[in-house]
C-alpha atoms as an extended CHARMM CRD file, in Angstrom:
* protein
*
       170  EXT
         1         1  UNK       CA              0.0000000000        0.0000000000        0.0000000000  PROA      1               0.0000000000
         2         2  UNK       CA              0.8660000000        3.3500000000       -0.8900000000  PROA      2               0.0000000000
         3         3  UNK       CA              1.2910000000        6.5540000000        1.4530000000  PROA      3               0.0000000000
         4         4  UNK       CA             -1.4590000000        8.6570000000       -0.4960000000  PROA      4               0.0000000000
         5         5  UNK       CA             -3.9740000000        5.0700000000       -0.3590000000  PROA      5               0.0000000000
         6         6  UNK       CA             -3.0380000000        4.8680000000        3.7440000000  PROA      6               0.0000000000
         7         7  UNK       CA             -3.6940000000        8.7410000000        4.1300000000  PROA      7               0.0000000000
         8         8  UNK       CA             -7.1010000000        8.5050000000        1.9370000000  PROA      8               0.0000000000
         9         9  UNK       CA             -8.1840000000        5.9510000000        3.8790000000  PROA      9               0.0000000000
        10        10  UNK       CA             -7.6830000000        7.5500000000        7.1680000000  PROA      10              0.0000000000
        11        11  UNK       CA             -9.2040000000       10.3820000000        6.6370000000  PROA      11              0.0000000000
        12        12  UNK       CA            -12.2650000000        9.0720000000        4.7630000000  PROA      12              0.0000000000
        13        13  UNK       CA            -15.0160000000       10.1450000000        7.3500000000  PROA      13              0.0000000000
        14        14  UNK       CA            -13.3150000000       13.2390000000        7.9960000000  PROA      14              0.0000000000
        15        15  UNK       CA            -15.3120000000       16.5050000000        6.9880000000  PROA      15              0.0000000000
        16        16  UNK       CA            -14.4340000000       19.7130000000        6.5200000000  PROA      16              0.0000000000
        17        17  UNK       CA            -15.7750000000       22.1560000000        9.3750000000  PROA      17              0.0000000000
        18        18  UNK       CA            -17.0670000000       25.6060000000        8.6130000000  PROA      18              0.0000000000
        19        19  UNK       CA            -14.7910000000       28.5720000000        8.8760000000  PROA      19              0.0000000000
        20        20  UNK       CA            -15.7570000000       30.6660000000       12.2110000000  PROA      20              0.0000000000
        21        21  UNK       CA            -16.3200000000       34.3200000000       10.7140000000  PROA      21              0.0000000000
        22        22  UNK       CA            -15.1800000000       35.8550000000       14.4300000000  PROA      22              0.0000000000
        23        23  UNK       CA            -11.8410000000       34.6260000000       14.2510000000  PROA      23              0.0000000000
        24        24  UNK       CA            -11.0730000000       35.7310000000       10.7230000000  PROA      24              0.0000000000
        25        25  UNK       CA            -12.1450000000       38.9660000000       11.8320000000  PROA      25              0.0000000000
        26        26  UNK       CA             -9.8670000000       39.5740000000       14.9290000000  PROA      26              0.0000000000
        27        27  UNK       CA             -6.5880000000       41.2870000000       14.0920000000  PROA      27              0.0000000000
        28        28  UNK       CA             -3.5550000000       42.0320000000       16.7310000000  PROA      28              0.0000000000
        29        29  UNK       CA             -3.3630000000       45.2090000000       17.7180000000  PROA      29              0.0000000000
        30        30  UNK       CA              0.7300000000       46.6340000000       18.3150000000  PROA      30              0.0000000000
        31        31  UNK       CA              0.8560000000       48.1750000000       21.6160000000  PROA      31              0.0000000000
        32        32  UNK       CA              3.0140000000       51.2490000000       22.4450000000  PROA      32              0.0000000000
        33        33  UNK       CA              4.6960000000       51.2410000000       25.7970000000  PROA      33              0.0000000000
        34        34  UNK       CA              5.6160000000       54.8620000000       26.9450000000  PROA      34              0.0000000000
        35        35  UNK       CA              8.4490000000       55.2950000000       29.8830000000  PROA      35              0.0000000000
        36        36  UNK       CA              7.2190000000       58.0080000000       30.9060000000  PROA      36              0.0000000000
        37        37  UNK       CA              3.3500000000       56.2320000000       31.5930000000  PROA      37              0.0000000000
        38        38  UNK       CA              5.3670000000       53.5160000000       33.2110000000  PROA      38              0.0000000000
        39        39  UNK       CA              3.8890000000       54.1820000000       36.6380000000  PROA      39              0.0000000000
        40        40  UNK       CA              0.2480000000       54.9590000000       35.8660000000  PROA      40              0.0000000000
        41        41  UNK       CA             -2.6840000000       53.6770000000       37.2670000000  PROA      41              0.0000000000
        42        42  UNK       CA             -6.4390000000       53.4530000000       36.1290000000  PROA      42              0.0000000000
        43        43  UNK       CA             -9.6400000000       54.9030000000       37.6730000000  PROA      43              0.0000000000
        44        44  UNK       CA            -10.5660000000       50.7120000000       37.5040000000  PROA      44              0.0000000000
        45        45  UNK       CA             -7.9540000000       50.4090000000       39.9100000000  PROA      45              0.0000000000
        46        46  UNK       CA             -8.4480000000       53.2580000000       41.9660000000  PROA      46              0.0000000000
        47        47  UNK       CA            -12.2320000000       52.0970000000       42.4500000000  PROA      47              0.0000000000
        48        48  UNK       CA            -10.9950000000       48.6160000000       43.6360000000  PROA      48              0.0000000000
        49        49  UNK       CA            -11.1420000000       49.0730000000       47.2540000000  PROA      49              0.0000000000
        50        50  UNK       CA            -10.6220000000       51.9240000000       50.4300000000  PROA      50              0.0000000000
        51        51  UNK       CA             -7.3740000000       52.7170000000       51.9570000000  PROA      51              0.0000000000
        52        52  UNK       CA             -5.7620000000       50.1220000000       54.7560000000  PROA      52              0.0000000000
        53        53  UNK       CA             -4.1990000000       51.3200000000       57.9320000000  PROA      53              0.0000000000
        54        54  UNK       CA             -1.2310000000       49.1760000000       59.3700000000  PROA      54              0.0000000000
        55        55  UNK       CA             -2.2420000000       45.4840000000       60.7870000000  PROA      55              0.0000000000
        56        56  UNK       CA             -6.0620000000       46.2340000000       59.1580000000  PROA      56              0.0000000000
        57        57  UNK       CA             -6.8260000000       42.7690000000       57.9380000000  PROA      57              0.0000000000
        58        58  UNK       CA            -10.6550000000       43.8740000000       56.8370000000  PROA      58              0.0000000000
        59        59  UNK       CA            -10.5080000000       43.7200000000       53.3330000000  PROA      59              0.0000000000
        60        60  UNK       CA             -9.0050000000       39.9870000000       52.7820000000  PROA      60              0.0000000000
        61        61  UNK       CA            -10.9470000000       36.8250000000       53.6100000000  PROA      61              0.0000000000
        62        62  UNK       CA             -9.4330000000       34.8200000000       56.6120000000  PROA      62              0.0000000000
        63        63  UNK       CA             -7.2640000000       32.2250000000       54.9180000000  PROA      63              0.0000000000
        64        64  UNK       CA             -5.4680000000       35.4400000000       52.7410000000  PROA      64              0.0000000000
        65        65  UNK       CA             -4.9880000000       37.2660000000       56.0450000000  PROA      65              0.0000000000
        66        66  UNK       CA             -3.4170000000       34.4300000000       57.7200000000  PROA      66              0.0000000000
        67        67  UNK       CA             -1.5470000000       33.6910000000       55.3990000000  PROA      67              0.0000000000
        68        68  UNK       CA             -0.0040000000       37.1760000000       55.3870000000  PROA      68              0.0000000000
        69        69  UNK       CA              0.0800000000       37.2780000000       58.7370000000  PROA      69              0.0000000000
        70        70  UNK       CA              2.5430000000       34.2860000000       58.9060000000  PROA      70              0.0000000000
        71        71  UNK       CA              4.4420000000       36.2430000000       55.9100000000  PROA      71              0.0000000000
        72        72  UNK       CA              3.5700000000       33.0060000000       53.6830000000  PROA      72              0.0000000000
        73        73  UNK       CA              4.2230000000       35.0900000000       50.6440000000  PROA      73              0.0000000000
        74        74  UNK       CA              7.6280000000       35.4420000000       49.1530000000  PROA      74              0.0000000000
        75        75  UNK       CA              8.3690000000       39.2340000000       48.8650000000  PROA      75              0.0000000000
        76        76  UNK       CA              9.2360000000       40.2920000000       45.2860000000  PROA      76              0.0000000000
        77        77  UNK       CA             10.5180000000       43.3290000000       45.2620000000  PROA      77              0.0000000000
        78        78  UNK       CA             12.4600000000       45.3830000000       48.1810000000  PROA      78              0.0000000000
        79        79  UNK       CA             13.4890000000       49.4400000000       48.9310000000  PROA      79              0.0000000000
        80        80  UNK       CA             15.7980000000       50.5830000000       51.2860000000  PROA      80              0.0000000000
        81        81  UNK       CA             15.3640000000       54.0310000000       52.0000000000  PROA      81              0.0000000000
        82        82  UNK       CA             17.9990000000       53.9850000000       54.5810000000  PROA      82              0.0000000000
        83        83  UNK       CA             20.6000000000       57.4620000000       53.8010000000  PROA      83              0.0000000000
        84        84  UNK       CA             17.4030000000       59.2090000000       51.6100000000  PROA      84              0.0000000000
        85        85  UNK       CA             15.8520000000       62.2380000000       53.1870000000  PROA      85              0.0000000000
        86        86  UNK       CA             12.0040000000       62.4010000000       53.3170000000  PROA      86              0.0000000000
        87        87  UNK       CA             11.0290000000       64.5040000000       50.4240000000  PROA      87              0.0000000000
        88        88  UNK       CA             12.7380000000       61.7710000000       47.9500000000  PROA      88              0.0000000000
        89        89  UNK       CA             11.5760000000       58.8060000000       50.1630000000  PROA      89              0.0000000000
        90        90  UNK       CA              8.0020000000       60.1380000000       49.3580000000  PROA      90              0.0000000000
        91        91  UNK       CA              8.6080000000       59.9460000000       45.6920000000  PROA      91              0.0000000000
        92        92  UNK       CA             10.7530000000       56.8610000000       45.6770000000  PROA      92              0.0000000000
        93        93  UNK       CA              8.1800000000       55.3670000000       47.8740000000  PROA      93              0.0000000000
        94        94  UNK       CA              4.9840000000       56.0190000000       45.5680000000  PROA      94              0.0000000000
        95        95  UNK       CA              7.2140000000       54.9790000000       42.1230000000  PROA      95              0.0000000000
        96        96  UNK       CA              8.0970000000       51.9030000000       43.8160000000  PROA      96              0.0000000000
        97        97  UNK       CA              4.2210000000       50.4790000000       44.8170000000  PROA      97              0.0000000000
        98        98  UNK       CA              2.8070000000       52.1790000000       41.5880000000  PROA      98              0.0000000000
        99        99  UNK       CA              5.7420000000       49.8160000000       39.7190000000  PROA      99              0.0000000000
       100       100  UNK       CA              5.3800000000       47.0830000000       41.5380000000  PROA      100             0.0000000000
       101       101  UNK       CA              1.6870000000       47.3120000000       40.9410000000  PROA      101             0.0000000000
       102       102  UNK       CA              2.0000000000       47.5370000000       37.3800000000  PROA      102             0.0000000000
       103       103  UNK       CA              4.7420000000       44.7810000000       37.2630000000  PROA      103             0.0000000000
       104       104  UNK       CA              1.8280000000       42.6450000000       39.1440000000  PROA      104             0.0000000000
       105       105  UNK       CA              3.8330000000       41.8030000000       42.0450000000  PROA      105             0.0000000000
       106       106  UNK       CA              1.8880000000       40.7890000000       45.0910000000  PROA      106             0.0000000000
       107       107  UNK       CA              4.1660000000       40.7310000000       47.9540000000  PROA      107             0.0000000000
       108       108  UNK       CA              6.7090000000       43.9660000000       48.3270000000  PROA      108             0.0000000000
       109       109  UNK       CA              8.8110000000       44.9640000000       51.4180000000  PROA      109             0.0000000000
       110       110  UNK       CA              9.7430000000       48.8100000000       52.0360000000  PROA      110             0.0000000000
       111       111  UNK       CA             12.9270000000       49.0840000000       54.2800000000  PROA      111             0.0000000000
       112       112  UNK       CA             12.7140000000       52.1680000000       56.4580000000  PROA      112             0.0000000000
       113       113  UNK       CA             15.3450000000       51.7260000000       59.3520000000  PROA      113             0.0000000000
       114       114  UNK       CA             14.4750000000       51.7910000000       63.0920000000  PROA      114             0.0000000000
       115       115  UNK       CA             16.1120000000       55.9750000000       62.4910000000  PROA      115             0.0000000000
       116       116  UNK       CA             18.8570000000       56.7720000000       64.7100000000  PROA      116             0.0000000000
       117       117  UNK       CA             18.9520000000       58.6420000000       67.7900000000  PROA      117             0.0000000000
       118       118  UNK       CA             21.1150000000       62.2480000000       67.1930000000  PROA      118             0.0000000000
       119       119  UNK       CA             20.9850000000       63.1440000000       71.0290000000  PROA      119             0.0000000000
       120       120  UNK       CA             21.4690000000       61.0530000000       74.2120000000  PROA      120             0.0000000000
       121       121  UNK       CA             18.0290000000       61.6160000000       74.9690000000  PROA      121             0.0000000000
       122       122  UNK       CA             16.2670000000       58.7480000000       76.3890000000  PROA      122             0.0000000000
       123       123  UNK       CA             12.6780000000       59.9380000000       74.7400000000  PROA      123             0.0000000000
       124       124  UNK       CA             14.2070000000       61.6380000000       71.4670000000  PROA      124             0.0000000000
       125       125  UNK       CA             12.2740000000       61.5960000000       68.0720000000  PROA      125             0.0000000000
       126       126  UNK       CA             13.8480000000       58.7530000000       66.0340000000  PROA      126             0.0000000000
       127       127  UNK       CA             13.1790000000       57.1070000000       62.7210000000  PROA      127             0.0000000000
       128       128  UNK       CA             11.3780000000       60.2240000000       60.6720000000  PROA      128             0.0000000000
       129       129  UNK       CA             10.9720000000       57.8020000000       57.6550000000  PROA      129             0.0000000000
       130       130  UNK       CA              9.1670000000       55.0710000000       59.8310000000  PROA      130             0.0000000000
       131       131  UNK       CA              6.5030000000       57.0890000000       60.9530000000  PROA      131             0.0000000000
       132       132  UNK       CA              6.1300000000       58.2700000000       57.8450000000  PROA      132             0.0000000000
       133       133  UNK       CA              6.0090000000       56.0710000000       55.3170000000  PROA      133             0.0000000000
       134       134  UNK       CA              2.9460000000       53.8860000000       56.7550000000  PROA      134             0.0000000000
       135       135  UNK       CA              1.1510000000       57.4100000000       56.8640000000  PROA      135             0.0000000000
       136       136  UNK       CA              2.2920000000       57.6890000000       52.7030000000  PROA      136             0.0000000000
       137       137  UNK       CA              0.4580000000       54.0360000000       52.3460000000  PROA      137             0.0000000000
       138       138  UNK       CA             -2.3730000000       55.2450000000       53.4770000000  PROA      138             0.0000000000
       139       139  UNK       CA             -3.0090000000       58.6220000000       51.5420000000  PROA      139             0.0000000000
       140       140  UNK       CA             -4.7770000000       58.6030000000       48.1330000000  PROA      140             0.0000000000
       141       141  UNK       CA             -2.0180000000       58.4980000000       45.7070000000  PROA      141             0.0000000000
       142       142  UNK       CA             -1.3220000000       54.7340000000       46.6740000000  PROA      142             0.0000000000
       143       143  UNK       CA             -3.5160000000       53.8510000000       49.2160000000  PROA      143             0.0000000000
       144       144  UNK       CA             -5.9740000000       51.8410000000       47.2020000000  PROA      144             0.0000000000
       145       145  UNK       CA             -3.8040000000       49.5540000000       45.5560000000  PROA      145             0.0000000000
       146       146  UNK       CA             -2.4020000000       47.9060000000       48.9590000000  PROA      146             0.0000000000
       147       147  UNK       CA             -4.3800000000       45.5350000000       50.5720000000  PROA      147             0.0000000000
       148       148  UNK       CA             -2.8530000000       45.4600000000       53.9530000000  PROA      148             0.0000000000
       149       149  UNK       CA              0.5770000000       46.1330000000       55.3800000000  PROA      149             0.0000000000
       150       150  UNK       CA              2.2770000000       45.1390000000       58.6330000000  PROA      150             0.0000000000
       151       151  UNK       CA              5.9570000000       44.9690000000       60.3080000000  PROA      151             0.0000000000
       152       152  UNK       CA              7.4420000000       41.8640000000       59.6050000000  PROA      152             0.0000000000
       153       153  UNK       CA              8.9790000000       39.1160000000       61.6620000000  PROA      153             0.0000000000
       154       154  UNK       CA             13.0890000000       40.2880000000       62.5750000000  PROA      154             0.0000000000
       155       155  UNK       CA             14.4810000000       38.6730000000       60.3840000000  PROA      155             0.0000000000
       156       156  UNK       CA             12.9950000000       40.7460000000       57.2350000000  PROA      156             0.0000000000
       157       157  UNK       CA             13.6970000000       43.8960000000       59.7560000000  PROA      157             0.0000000000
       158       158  UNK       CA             11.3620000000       43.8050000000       62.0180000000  PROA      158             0.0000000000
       159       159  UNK       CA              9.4920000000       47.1010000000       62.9230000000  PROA      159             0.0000000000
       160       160  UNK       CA             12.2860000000       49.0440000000       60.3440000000  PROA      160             0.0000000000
       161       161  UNK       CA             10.2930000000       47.7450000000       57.4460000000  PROA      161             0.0000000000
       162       162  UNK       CA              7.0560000000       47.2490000000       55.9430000000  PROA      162             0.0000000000
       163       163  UNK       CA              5.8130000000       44.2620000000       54.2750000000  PROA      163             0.0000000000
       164       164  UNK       CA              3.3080000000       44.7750000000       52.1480000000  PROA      164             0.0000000000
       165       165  UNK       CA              0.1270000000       42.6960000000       50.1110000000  PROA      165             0.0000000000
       166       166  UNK       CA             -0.0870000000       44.4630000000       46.9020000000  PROA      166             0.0000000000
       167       167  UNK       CA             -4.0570000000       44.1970000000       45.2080000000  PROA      167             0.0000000000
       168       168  UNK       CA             -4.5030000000       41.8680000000       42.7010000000  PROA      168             0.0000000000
       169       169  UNK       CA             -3.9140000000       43.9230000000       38.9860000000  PROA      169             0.0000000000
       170       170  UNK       CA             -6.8090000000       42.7830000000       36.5130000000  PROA      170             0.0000000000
């Protein structure tokens, strides 16, 4: 037997299936990625959900917030802001969770540093960045695309950093 009597044979039943008119008419579109629109965010993801505070577990069910709460989730992106003065922490800060966002990371950690103390004081101010930066979390700019943030165990720095549950991008 021949190869074009073997293939006639198997595919004697076979019959033809109509074209679908949908997928004929569905062309790629080329998408333009901008730098400068890197760090954007949608008014679909603004309307997602309210703002957290720190260790406010009220937006996740129970076996998400346990799960954070034993830091289950591997942290995917880190900043130090140790040696950066407020003003720039502010900006570095909001960049970083609007990336990260975008990126569609879930689980980020901000390092602020415990601050140091510049006088002998026993009851001096210390650590301007890590009062500060769970206050930035909260505002409007970023607020609503963290789902809850807490100080980690020591050994990813203990109450000189944030970890942080990013929202789910769509």
């Amino acid at each position: 037997m021949s190869n074009d009597s073997i293939w006639e044979e198997f595919i004697k039943g076979v019959k033809k299936i109509k074209n679908n008119r949908f997928v004929e008419e569905i062309k790629p579109r080329e998408i333009d990625i901008r730098k400068d629109k890197e760090t954007s965010v949608t008014f679909n993801d603004k309307k997602k959900g309210g703002l957290v505070k720190k260790d406010d577990f009220s937006q996740m069910d129970g076996s998400l917030a346990r799960r954070f709460k034993r830091e289950e989730f591997k942290v995917e992106a880190t900043l130090d802001l140790h040696g950066v003065n407020e003003k720039d922490a502010y900006t570095r800060v909001c960049n970083f969770v609007k990336t990260s966002y975008n990126n569609k990371k879930r689980c980020i950690l901000i390092v602020t540093g415990k601050g140091l103390r510049e006088s002998d004081e026993l009851f001096s101010e210390r650590g301007v960045l890590r009062k500060s930066v769970p206050l930035w979390l909260a505002n409007d700019e970023i607020g609503f695309l963290i789902l809850a943030y807490k100080n980690p165990s020591e050994a990813l720095g203990g109450k000189g950093a944030l970890y942080i549950l990013l929202r789910k991008k769509s």
